[in-house]
C-alpha beads as a LAMMPS data file, in Angstrom:
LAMMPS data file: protein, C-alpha beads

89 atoms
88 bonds

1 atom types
1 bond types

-500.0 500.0 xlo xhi
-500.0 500.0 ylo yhi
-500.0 500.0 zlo zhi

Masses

1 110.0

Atoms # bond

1 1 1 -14.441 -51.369 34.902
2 1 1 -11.001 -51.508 35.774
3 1 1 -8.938 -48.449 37.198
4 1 1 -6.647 -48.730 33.939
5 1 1 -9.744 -48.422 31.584
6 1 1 -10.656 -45.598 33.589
7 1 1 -7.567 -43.894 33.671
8 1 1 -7.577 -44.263 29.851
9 1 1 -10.439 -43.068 29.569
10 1 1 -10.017 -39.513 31.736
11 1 1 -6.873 -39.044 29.588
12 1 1 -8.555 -39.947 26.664
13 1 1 -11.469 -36.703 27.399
14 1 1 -8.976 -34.488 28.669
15 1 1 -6.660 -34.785 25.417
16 1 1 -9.769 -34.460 23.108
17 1 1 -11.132 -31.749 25.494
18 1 1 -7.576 -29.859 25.041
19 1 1 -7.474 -30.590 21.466
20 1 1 -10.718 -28.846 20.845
21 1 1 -9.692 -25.939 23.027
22 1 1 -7.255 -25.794 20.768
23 1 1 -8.676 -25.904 17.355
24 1 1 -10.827 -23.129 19.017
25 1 1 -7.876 -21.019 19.670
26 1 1 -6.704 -21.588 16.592
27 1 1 -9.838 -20.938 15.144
28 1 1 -9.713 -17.384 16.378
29 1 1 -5.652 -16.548 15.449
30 1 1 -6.768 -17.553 11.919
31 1 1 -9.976 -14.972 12.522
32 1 1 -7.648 -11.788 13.535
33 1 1 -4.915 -12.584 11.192
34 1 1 -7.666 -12.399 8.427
35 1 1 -8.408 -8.738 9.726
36 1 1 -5.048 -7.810 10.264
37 1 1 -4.407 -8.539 6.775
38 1 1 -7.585 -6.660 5.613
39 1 1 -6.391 -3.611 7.455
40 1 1 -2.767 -4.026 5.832
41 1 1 -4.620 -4.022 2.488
42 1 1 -6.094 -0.970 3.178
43 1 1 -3.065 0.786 4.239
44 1 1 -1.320 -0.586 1.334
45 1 1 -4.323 0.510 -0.735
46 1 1 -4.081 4.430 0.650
47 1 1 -0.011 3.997 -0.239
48 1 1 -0.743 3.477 -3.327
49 1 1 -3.154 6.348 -4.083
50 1 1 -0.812 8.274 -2.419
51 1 1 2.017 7.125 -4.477
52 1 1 -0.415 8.026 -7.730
53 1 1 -1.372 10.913 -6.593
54 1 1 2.178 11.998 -6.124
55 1 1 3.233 10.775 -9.304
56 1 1 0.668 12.502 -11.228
57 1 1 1.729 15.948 -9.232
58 1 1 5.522 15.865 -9.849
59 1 1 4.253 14.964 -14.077
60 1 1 2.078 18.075 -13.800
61 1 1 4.958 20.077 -12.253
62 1 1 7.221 18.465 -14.821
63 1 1 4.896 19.877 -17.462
64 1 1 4.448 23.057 -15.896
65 1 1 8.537 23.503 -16.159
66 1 1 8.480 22.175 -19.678
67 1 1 5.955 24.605 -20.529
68 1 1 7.696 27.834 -18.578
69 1 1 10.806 26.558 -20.351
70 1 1 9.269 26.909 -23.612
71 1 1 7.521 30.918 -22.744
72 1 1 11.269 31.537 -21.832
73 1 1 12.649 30.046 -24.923
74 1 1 9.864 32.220 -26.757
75 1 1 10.535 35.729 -24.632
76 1 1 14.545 34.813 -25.797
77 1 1 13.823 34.658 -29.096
78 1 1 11.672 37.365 -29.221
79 1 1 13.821 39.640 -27.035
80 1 1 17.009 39.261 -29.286
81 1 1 14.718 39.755 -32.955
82 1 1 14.012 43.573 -30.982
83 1 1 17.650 43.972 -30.201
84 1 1 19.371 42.871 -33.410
85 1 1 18.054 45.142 -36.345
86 1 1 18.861 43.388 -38.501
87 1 1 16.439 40.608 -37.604
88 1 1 13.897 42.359 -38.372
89 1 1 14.394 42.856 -41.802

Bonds

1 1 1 2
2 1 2 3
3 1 3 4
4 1 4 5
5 1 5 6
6 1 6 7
7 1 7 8
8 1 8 9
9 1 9 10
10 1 10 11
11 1 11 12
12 1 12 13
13 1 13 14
14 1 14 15
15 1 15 16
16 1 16 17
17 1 17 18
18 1 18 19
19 1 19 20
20 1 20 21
21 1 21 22
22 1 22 23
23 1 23 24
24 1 24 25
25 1 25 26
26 1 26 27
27 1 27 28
28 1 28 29
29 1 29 30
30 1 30 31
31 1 31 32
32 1 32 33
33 1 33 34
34 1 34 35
35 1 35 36
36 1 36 37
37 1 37 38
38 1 38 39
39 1 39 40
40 1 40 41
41 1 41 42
42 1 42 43
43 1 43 44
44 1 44 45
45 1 45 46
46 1 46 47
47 1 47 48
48 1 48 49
49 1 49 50
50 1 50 51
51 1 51 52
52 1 52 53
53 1 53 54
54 1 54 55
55 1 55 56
56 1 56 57
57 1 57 58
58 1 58 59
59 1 59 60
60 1 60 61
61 1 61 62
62 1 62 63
63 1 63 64
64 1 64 65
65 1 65 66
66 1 66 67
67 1 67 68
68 1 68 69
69 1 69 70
70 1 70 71
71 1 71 72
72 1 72 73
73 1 73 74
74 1 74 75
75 1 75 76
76 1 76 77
77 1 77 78
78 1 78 79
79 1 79 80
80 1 80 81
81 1 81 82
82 1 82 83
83 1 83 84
84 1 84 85
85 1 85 86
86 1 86 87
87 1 87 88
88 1 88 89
C-alpha cells in the first residue's frame, strides 16, 4: 500500500469514528431534551389546575357576594315595610 492510501485511510476511520461519536452525542441531547420537555409539561399541567382551581374559587366567591347581595337587598326591603306603616297595609 502506498503511504497516501494509508493516510486516506486513517482519516477516513477517524472522521467516521468522530461522526459516530457524534450521532451518539446527539443521540443523548435529543434523550434529555425529551425529558426536559416532559417535566415542562408537567409544570405546565400543575399551572393549569392551579389556574382552574383559582378560577372556580374567585366564581364561588363571586356567587357568595351575589348571594349576600341579595340577603341584603331582602333585610332592605324588609327593614323599610317595618318602618313605613303604611306598607303594611
Amino acid at each position: 500500500m502506498d503511504l497516501v492510501q494509508i493516510l486516506l485511510a486513517v482519516t477516513l476511520a477517524v472522521i467516521s469514528l468522530f461522526i459516530i461519536l457524534i450521532g451518539i452525542q446527539i443521540i443523548a441531547i435529543l434523550k434529555e431534551i425529551r425529558k426536559t420537555l416532559e417535566r415542562v409539561d408537567e409544570i405546565v399541567g400543575n399551572v393549569e389546575k392551579i389556574g382552574n382551581n383559582i378560577e372556580n374559587g374567585i366564581s364561588e366567591a363571586t356567587g357568595f357576594m351575589q348571594g349576600a347581595k341579595g340577603l341584603m337587598r331582602l333585610i332592605e326591603v324588609f327593614g323599610k315595610k317595618k318602618q313605613d306603616p303604611e306598607l303594611n297595609a
